[in-house]
N, C-alpha and C positions, 0 to 999 in steps of 0.2 A: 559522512554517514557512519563511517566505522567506530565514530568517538562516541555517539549520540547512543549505539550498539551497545557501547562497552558497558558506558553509565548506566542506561537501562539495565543492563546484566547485574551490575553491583546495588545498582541501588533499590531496583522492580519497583520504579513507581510509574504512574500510569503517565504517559504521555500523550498528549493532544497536538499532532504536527501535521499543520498544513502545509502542502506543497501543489503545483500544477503539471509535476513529475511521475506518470505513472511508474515510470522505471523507479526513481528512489520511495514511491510509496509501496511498492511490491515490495523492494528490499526491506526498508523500515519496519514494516506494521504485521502485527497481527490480525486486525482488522480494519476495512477503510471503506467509509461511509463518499460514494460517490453524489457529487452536490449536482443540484439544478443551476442553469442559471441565474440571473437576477429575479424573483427572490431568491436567493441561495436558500435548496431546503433540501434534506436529504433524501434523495432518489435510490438507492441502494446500497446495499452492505457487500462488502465481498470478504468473506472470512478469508486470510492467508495459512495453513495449515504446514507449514512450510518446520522444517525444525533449527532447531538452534542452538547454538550461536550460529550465524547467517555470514560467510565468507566469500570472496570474489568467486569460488567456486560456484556458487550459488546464481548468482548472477548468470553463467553460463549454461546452467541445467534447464532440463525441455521441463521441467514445474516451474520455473520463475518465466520461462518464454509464454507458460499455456494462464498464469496468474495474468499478467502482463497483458496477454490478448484479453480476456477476460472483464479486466479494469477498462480498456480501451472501450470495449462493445458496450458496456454498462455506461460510460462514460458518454459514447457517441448515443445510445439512447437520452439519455438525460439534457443533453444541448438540442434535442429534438422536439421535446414535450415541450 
């Protein structure tokens, strides 16, 4: 996670990373388009507002736990529709 960090820092180009990890998509992204089911379509945006460079620290703060609930609840809507 922290390599993919770095490059994005050096190089700011726009990355497309799909994962089924809400924990590493909180830390990764600035924003993350949560999917539907099969058809996979996109169900909601959840902006990360989060600042940067992003460190383990990060991971333990009540903004990446209330991100985190966040992506879940959007998530578990989305597997519902």
């Amino acid at each position: 996670d922290n390599d993919l960090l770095q490059l994005w820092a050096r190089q700011r180009w726009t990355v497309v990373f799909v994962t089924h990890s809400v924990y590493e998509s909180v830390y990764l992204s600035t924003r993350i388009a949560v999917m539907t089911a099969r058809p996979g379509r996109a169900a909601s945006e959840v902006v990360i507002d989060a600042p940067a460079p992003r460190d383990e620290a990060f991971r333990t703060s009540p903004l990446y736990h209330e991100y985190c609930r966040q992506v879940s609840a959007r998530l578990a809507e989305a597997t519902r529709a």
